[in-house]
Backbone atoms as SQL, in Angstrom:
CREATE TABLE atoms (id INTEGER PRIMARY KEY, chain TEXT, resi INTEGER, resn TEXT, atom TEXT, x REAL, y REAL, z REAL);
INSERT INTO atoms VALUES
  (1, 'A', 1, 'UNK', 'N', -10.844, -18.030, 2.370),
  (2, 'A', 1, 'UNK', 'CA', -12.107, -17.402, 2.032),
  (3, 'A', 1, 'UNK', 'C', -11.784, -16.055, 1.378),
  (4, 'A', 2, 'UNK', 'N', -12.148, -15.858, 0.284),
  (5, 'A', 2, 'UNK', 'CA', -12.019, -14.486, -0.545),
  (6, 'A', 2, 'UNK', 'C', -13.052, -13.693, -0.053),
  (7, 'A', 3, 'UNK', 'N', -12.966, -12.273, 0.077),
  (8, 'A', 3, 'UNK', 'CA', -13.534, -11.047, 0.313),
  (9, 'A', 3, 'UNK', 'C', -15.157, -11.478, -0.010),
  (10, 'A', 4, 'UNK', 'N', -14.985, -11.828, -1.206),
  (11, 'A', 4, 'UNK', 'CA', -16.464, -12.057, -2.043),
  (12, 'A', 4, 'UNK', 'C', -17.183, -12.780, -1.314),
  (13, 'A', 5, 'UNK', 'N', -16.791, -14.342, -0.928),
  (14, 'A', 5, 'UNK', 'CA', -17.017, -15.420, 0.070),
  (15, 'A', 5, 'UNK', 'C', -17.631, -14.769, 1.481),
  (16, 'A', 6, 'UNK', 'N', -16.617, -13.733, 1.938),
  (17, 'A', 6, 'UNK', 'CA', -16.671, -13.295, 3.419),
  (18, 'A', 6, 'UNK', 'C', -18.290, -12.600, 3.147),
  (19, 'A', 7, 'UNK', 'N', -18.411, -11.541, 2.071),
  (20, 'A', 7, 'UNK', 'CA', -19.640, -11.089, 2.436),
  (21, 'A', 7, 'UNK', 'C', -20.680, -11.731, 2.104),
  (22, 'A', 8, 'UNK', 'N', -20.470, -12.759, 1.211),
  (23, 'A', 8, 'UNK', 'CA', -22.199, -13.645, 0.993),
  (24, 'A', 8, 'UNK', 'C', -22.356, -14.149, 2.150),
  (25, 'A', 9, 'UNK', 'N', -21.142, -14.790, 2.881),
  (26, 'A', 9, 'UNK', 'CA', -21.858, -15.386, 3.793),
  (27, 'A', 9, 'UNK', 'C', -22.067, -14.351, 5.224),
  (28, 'A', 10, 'UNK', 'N', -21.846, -13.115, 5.572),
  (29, 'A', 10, 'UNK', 'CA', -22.191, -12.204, 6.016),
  (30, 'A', 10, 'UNK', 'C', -23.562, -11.947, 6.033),
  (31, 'A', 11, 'UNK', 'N', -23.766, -11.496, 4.789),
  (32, 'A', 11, 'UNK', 'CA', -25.312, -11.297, 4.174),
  (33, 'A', 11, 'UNK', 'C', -26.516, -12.706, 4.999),
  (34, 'A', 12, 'UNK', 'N', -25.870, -13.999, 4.496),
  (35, 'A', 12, 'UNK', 'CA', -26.645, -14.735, 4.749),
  (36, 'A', 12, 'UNK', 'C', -26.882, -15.391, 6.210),
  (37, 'A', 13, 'UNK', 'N', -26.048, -14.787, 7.195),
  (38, 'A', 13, 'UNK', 'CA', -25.954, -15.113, 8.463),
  (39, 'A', 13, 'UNK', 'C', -26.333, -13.716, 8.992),
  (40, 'A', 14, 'UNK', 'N', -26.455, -12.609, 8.556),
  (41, 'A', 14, 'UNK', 'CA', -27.612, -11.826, 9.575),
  (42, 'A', 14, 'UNK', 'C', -28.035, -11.197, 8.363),
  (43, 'A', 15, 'UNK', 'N', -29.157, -11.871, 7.420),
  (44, 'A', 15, 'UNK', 'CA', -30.245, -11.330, 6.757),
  (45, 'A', 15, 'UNK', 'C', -31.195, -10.099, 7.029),
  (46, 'A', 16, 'UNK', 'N', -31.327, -9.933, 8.165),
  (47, 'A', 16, 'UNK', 'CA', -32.302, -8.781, 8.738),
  (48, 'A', 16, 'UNK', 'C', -31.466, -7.544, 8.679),
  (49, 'A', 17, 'UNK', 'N', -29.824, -7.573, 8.930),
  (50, 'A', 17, 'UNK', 'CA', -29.709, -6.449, 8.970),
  (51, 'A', 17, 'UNK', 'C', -28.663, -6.217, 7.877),
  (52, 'A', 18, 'UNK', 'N', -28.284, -7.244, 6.687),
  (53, 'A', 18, 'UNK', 'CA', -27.835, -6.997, 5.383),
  (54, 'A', 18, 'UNK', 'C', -28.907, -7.186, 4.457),
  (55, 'A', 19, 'UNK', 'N', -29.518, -6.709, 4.049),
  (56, 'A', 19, 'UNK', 'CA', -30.738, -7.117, 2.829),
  (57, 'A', 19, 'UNK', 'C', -30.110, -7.492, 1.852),
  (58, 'A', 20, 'UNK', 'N', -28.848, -6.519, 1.681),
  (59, 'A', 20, 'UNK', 'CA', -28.486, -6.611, 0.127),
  (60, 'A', 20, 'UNK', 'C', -26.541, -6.483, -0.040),
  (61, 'A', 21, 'UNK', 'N', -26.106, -7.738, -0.323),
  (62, 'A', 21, 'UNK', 'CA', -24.584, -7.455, -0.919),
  (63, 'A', 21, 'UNK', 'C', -24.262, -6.617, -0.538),
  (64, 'A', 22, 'UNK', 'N', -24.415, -5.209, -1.206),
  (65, 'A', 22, 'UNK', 'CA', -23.976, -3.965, -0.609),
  (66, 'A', 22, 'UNK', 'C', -23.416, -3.331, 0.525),
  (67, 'A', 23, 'UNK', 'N', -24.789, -3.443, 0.790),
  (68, 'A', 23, 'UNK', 'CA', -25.043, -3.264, 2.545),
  (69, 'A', 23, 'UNK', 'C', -24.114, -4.078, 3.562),
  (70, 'A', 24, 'UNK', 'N', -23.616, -5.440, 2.984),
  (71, 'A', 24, 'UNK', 'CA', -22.592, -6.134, 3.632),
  (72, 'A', 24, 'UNK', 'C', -21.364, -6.061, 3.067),
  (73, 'A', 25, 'UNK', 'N', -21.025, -5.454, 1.770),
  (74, 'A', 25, 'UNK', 'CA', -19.421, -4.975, 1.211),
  (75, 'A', 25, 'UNK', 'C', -19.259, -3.662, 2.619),
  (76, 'A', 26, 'UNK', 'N', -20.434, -2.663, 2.833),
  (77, 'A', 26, 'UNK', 'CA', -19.958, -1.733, 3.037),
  (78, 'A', 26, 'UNK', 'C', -19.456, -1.916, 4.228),
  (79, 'A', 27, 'UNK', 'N', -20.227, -3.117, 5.417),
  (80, 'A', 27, 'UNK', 'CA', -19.814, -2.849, 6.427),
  (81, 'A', 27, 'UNK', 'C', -18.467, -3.581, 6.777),
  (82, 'A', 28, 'UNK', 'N', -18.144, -4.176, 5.749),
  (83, 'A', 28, 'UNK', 'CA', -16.978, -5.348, 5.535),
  (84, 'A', 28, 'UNK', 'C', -16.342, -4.210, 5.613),
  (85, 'A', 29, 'UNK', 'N', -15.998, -3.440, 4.630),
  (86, 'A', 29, 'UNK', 'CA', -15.028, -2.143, 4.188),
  (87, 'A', 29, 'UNK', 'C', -14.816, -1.730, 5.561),
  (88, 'A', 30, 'UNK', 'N', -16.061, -1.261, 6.374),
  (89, 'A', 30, 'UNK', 'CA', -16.130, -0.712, 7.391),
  (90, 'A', 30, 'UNK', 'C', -15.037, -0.738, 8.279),
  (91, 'A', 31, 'UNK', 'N', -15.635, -2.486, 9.009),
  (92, 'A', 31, 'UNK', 'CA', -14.730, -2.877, 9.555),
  (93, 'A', 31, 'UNK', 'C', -13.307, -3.023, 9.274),
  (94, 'A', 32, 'UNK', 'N', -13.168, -3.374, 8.287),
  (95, 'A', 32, 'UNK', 'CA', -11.751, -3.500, 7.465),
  (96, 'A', 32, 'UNK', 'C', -10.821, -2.089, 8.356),
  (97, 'A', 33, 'UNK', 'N', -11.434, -1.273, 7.602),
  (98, 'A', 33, 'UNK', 'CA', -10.756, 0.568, 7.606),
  (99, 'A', 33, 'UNK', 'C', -10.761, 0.687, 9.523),
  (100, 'A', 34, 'UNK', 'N', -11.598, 0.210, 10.114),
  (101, 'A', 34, 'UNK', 'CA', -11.406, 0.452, 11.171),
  (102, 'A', 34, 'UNK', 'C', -10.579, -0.747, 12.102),
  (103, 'A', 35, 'UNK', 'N', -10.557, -1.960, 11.914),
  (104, 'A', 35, 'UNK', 'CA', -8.992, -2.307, 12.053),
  (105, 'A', 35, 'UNK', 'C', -7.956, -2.123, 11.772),
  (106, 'A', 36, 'UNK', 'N', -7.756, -1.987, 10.740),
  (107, 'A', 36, 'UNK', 'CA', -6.599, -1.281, 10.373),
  (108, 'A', 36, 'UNK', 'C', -6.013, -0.128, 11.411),
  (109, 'A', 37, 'UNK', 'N', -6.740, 1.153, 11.352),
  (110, 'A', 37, 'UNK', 'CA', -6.174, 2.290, 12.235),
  (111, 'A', 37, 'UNK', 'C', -6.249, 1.728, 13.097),
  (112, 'A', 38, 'UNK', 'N', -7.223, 0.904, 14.054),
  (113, 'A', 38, 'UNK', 'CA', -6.781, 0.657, 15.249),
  (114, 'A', 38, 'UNK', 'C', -5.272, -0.498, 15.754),
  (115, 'A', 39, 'UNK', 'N', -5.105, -1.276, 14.487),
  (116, 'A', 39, 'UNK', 'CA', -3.678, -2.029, 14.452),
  (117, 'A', 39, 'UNK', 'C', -2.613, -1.197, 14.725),
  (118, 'A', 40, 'UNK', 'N', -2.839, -0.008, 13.852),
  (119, 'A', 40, 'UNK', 'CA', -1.551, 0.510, 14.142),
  (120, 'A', 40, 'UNK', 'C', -1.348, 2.043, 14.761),
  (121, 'A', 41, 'UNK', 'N', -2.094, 1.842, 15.929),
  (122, 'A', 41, 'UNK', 'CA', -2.080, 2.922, 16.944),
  (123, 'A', 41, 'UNK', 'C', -0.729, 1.535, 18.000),
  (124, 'A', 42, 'UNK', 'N', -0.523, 3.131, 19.131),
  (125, 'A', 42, 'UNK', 'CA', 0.375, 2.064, 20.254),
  (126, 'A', 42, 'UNK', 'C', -0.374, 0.913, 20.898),
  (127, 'A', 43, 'UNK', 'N', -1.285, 1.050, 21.150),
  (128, 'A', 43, 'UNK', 'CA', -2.341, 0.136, 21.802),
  (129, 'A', 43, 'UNK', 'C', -2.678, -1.287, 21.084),
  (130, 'A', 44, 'UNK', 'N', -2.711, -1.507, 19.669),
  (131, 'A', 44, 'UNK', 'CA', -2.573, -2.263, 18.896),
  (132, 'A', 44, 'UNK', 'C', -4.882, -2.200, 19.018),
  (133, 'A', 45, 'UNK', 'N', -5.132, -3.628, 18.755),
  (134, 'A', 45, 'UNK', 'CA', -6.469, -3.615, 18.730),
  (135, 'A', 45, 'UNK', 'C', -6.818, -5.665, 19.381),
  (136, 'A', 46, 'UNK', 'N', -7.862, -5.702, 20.033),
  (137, 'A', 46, 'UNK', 'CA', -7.867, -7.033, 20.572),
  (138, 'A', 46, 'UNK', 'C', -9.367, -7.264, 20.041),
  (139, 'A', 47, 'UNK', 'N', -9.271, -8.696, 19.747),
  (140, 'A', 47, 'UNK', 'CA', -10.757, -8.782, 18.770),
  (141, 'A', 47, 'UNK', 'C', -10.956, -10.246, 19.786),
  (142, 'A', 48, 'UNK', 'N', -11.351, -10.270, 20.742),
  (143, 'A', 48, 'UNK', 'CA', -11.648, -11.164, 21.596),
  (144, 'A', 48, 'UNK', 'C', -12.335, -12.631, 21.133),
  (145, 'A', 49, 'UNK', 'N', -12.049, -13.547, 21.051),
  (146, 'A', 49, 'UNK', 'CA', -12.442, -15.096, 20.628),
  (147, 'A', 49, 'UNK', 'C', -11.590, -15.196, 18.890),
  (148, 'A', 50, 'UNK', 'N', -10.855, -14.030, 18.727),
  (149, 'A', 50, 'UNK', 'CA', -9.955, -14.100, 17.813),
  (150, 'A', 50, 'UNK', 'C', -8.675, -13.594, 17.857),
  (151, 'A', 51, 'UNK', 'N', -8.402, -12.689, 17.956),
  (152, 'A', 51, 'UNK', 'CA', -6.546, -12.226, 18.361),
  (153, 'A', 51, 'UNK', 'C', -6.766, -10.825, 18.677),
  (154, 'A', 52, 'UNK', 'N', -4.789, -10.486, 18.461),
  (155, 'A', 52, 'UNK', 'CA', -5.040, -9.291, 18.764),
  (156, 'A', 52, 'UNK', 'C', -3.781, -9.070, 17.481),
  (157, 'A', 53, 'UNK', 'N', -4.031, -7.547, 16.987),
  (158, 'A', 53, 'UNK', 'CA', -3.241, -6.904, 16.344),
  (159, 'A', 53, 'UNK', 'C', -2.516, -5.814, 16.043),
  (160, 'A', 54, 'UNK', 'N', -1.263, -5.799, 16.447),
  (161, 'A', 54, 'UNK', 'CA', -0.368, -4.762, 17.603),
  (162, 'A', 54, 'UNK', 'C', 1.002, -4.832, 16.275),
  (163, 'A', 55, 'UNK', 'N', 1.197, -3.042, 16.890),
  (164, 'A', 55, 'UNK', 'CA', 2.464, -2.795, 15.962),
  (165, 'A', 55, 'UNK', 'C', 3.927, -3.046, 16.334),
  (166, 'A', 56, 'UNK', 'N', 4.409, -3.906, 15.934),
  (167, 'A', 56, 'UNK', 'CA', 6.123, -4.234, 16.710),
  (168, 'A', 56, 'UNK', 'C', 7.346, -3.442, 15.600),
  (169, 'A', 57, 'UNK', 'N', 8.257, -3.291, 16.430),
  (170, 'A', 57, 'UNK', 'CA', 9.116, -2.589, 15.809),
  (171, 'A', 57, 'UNK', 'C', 10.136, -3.913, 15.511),
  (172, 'A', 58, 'UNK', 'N', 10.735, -4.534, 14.185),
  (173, 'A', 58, 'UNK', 'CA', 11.805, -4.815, 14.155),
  (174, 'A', 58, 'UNK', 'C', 13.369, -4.630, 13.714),
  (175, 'A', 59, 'UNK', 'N', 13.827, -5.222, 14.569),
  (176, 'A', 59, 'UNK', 'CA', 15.364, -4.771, 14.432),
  (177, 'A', 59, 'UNK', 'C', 16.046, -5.331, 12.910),
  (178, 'A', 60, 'UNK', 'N', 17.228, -4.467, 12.562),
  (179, 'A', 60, 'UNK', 'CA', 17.485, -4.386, 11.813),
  (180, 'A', 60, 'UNK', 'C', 18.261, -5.780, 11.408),
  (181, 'A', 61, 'UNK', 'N', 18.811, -6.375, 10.700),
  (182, 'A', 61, 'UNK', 'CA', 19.361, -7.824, 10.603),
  (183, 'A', 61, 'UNK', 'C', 20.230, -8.028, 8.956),
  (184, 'A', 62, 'UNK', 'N', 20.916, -9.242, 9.122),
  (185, 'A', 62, 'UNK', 'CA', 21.686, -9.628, 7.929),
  (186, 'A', 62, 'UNK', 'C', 21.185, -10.485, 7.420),
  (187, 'A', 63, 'UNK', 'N', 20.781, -10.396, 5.910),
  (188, 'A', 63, 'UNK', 'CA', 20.422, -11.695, 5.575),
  (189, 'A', 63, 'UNK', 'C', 21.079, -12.072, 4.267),
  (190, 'A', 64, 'UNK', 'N', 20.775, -13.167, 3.287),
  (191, 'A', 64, 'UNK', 'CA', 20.983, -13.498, 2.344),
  (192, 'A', 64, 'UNK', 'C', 20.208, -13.534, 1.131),
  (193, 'A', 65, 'UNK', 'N', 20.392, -13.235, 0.264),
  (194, 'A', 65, 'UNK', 'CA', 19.756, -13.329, -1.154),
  (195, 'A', 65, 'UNK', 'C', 19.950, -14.531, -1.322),
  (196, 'A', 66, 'UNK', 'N', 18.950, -15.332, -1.304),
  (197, 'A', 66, 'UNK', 'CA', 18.856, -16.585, -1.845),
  (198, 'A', 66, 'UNK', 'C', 19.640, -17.578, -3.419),
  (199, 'A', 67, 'UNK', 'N', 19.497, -16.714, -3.952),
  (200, 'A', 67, 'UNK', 'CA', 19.639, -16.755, -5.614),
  (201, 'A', 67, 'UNK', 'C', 21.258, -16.429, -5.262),
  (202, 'A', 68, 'UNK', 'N', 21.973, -15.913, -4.834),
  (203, 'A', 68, 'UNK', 'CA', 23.670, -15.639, -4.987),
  (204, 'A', 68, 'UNK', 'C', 24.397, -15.861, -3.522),
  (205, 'A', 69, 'UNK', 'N', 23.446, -15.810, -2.773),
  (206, 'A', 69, 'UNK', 'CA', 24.424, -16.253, -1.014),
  (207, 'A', 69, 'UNK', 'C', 24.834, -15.047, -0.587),
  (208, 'A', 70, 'UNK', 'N', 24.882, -14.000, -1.319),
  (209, 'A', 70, 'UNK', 'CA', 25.118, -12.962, -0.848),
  (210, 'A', 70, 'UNK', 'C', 25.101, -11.925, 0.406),
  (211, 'A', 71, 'UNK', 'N', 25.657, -11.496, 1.673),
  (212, 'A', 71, 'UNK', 'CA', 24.989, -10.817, 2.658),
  (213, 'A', 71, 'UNK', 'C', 24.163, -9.511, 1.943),
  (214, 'A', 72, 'UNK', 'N', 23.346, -9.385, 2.783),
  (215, 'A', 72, 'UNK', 'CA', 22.621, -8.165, 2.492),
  (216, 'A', 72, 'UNK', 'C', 21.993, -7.593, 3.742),
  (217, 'A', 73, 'UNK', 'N', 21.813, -6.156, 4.003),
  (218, 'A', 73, 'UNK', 'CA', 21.477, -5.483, 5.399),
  (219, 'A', 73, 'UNK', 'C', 20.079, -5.266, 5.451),
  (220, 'A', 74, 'UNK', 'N', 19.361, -5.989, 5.983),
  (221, 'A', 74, 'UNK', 'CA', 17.903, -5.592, 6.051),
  (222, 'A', 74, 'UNK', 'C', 17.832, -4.614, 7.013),
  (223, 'A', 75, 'UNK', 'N', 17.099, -3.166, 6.700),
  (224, 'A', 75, 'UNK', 'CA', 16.900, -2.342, 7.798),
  (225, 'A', 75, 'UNK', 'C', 15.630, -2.552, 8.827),
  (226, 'A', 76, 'UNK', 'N', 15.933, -2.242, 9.946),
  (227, 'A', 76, 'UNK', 'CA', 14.843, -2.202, 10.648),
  (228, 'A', 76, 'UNK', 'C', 13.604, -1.645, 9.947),
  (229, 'A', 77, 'UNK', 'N', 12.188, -2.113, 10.384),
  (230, 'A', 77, 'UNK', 'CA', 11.121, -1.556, 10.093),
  (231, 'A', 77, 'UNK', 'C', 10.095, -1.854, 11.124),
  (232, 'A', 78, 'UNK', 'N', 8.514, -1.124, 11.142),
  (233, 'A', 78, 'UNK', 'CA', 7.711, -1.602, 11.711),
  (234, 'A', 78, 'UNK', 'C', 6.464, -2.326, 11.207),
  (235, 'A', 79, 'UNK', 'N', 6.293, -3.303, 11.636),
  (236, 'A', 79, 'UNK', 'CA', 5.100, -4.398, 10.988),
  (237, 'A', 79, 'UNK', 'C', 4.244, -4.873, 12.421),
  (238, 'A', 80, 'UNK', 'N', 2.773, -5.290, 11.350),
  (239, 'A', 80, 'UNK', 'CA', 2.075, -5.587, 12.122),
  (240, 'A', 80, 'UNK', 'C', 1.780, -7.158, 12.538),
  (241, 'A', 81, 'UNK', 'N', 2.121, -7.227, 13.439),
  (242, 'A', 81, 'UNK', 'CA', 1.861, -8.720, 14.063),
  (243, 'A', 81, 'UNK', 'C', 0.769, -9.653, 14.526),
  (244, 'A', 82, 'UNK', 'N', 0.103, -10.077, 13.941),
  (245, 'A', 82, 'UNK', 'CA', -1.173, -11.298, 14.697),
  (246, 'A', 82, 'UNK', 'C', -0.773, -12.222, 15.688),
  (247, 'A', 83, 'UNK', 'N', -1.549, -12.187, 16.884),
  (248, 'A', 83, 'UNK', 'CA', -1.221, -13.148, 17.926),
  (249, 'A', 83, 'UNK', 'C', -2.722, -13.768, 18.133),
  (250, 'A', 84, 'UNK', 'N', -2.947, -15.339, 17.589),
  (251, 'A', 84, 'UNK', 'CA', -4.283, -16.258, 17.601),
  (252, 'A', 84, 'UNK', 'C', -4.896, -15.644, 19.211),
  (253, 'A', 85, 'UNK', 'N', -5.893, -15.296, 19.779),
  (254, 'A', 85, 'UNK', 'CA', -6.396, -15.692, 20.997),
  (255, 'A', 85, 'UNK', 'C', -6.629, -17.656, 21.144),
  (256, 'A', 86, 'UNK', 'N', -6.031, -17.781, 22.699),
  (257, 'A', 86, 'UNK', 'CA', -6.631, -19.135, 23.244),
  (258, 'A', 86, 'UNK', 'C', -7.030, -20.281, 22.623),
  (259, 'A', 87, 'UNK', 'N', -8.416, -19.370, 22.424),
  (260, 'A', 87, 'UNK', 'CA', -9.789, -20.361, 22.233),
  (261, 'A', 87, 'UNK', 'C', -9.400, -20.681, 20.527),
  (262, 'A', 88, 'UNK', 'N', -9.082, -19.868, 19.271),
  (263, 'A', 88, 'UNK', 'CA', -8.924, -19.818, 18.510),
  (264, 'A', 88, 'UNK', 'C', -7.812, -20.406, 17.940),
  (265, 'A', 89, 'UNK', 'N', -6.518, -20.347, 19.096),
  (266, 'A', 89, 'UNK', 'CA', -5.465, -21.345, 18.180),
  (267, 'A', 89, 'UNK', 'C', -5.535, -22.657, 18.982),
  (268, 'A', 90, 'UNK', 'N', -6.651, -22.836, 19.996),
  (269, 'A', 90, 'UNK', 'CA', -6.569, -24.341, 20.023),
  (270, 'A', 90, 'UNK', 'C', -7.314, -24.929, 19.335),
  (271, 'A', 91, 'UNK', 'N', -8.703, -24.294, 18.825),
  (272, 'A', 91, 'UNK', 'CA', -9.530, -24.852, 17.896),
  (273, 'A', 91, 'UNK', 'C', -8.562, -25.078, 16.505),
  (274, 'A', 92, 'UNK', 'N', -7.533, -24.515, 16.137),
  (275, 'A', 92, 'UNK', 'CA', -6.606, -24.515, 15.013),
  (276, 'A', 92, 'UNK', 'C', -6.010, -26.133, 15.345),
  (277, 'A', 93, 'UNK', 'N', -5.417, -26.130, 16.746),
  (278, 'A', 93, 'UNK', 'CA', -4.671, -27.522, 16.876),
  (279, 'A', 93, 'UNK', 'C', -5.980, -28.787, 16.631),
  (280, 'A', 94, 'UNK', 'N', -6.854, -28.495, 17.096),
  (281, 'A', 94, 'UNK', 'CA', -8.046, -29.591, 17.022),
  (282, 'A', 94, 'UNK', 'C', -8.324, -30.151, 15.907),
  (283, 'A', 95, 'UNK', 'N', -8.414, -28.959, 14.486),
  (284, 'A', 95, 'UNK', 'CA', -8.573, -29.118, 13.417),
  (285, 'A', 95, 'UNK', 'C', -7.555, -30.237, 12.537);
C-alpha cells in the first residue's frame, strides 16, 4: 500500500473526522514523525495488535562483496528492528 493508498483509505474509514485528504496526509505525517522518535528512544515504541519498534545495536561482522568474493569489515551500527505482535503474525501465517 503506497502512502497515497494509506490516506484515501484513512479519509474514507473515519469520514467525520478527515473531511478532506489533507486533513488525513497531515495526521499520517503526524503519526509517521511521532513513531519514528518514539522507535528510537531506549524504550523503543509498542503499537499493540501490531508490533513493536525498538533500537538494537549490531555487532560488527565480516562479510563478502558479492560481485568479487572479497572479505570486507562491516562496522557495527544501530538499526531499527520490527517484531510482528501475536495476533498479527499469525493472521500473516493464515493468509
Amino acid at each position: 500500500m503506497t502512502k497515497a493508498e494509506f490516506i484515501a483509505t484513512l479519509k474514507q474509514e473515519v469520514p467525520d473526522v478527515f473531511a478532506t485528504k489533507a486533513a488525513a496526509e497531515k495526521a499520517y505525517n503526524a503519526f509517521c514523525s511521532i513513531l519514528a522518535k518514539a522507535a528510537l528512544t531506549e524504550s523503543g515504541t509498542r503499537l499493540p495488535g501490531v508490533g513493536t519498534l525498538a533500537l538494537t545495536q549490531r555487532s560488527a561482522r565480516t562479510g563478502r562483496n558479492p560481485r568479487t568474493g572479497v572479505a570486507i569489515k562491516i562496522p557495527a551500527r544501530k538499526s531499527v528492528k520490527f517484531t510482528p505482535a501475536a495476533t498479527l503474525a499469525e493472521k500473516a501465517h493464515k493468509h
